[in-house]
N, C-alpha and C positions, 0 to 999 in steps of 0.2 A: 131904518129898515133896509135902505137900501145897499148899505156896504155889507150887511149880515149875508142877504140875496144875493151878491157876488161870492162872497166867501164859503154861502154854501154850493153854487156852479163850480166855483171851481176843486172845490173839494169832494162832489161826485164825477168829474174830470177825473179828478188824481185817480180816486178807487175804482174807475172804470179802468182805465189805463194799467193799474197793478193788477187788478182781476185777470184783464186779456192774457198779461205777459205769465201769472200763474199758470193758466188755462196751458201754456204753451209749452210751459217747460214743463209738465205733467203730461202730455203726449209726448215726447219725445221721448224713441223704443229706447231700454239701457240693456247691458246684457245681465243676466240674472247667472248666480253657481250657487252653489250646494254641495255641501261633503257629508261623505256619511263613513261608521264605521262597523264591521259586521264579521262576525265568527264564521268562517268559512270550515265545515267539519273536514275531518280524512273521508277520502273515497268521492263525494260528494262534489256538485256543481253547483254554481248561483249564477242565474243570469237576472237582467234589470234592461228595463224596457224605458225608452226614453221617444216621447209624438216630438218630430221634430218638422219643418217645413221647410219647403222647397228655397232653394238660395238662403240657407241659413247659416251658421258654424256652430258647432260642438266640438270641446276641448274638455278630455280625459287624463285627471292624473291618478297614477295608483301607487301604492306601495304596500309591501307587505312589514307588519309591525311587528309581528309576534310568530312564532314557530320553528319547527326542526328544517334549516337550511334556507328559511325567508325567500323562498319562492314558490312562485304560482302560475298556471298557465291562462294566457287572457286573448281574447276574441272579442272583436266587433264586426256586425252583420249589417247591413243597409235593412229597408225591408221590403225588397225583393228578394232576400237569403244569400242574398253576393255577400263574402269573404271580402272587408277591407283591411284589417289589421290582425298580427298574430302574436303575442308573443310566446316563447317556449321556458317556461324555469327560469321566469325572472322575477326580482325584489321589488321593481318600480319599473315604470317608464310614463310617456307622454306619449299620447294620439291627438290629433285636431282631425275632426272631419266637417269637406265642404259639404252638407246635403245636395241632393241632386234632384230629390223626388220625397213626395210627403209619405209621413207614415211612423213606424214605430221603430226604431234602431234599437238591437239588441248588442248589449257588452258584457259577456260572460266571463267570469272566474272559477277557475278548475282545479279541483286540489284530487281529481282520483288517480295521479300517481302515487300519492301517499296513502297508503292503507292504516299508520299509526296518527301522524301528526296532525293535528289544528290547526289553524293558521287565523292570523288576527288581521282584516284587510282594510286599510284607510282608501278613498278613491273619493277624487273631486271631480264636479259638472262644472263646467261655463257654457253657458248658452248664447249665443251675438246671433242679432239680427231676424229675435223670430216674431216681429211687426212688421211684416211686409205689406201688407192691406193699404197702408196709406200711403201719399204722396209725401216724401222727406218735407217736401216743397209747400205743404198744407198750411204750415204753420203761418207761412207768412201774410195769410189772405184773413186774419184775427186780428193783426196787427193795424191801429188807426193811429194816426198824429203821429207817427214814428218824427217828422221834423220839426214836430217841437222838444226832443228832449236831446239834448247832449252828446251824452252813451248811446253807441247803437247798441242793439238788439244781439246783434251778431259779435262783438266783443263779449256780450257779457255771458251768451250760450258757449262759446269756445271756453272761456273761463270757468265757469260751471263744468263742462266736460272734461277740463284739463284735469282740475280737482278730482271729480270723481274717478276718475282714470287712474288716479295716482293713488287716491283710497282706496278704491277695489284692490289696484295692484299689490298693495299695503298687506290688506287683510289676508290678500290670498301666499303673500310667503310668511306672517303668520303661521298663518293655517298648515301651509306645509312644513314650516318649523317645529313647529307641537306635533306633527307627524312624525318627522325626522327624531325631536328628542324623546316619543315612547319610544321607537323600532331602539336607538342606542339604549334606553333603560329595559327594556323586557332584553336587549340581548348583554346588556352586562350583568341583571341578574340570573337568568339564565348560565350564565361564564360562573358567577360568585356559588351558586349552586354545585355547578361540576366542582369547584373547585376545592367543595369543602367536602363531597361527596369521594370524592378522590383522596383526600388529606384524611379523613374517619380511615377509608382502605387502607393507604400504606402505615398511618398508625398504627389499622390491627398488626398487618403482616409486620412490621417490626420488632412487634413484642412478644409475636410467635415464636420468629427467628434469631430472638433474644433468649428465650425460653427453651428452644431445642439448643440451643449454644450449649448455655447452661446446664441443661441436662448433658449433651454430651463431653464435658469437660468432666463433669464429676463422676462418669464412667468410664476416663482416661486414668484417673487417681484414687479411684475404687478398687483397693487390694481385697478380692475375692477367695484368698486361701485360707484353710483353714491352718490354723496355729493348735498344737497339742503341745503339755506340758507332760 
């Protein structure tokens, strides 16, 4: 019984130890994004409300995918109403903002120079740093027996961060790729459209201008006198 009674110490040892380092690597803040995609009418504004906290970052991409001239006017406000970013009749761009102060950040999309068009609007969120409440440093006071194992602690979080670092990055030009290949597919059917709408046009006029040809040749060769015998 006695070697069972070591073998089970040291086996709630082990699962104490893997438990802690769970514990650990599940507190640690990741940055979280979000894309979304939305019909922006003619005439019309949308704006989107994002709580963000103090010493955080927010990083904005947009682009427009679908409509007459794939541009749109965009604005981001703090929420004190300060003016930080603007663009004028653009297709896409990038914003990062440091927050400064807590509260609600507003980033509107403007389509009321267009009175006809729609517009199709892809825009991505990355959020970093909005777990500030804790000590970075928290983690490591969960940490027991760290010399008895091997591997530190700290190898294996870097590692873990390097990864997910590279998978978020992953997904997110992804994400902007399938962005990128609607805006090229709505705007080469959009072109295939003109283009066939154009080709029916000079078709008709062709056959018109084939047709008054024709009429007027055979009223060049049209002997109109009359003949008496």
């Amino acid at each position: 019984m006695e070697p069972v009674r070591m073998v089970l110490c040291l086996l709630s040892v082990f699962i104490s130890l893997v438990s802690d380092r769970l514990v650990v690597l599940a507190s640690f803040s990741q940055a979280t994004d979000s894309d979304f995609t939305f019909s922006l009418p003619a005439g019309r504004k949308e704006c989107f409300y994002q709580t963000m906290k103090k010493e955080a970052s927010l990083e904005i991409e947009y682009q427009v995918l679908d409509g007459a001239g794939l541009d749109v006017d965009f604005s981001i406000s703090s929420p004190s109403g300060q003016l930080l970013f603007s663009d004028q009749r653009k297709s896409d761009g990038v914003h990062t903002v440091e927050t400064h102060e807590d509260g609600d950040y507003v980033f509107c999309f403007d389509n009321t120079f267009s009175s006809i068009s729609e517009k199709l609007v892809f825009f991505e969120l990355i959020l970093d740093n909005m777990d500030q409440e804790e000590d970075p440093d928290n983690w490591k006071e969960h940490i027991i027996g760290t010399d008895s194992l091997d591997m530190k602690l700290e190898d294996i979080m870097d590692t873990i961060n390097n990864v997910k670092s590279r998978l978020g990055k992953s997904v997110q030009i992804q994400t902007l790729l399938r962005a990128f290949e609607a805006r090229d597919r709505n705007l080469q059917e959009s072109n295939f459209d003109r283009v066939n709408f154009w080709s029916v046009v000079n078709l008709f006029v062709m056959m018109v201008v084939s047709a008054v040809q024709v009429y007027l040749v055979r009223l060049l060769f049209e002997d109109k006198r009359k003949i008496r015998t």
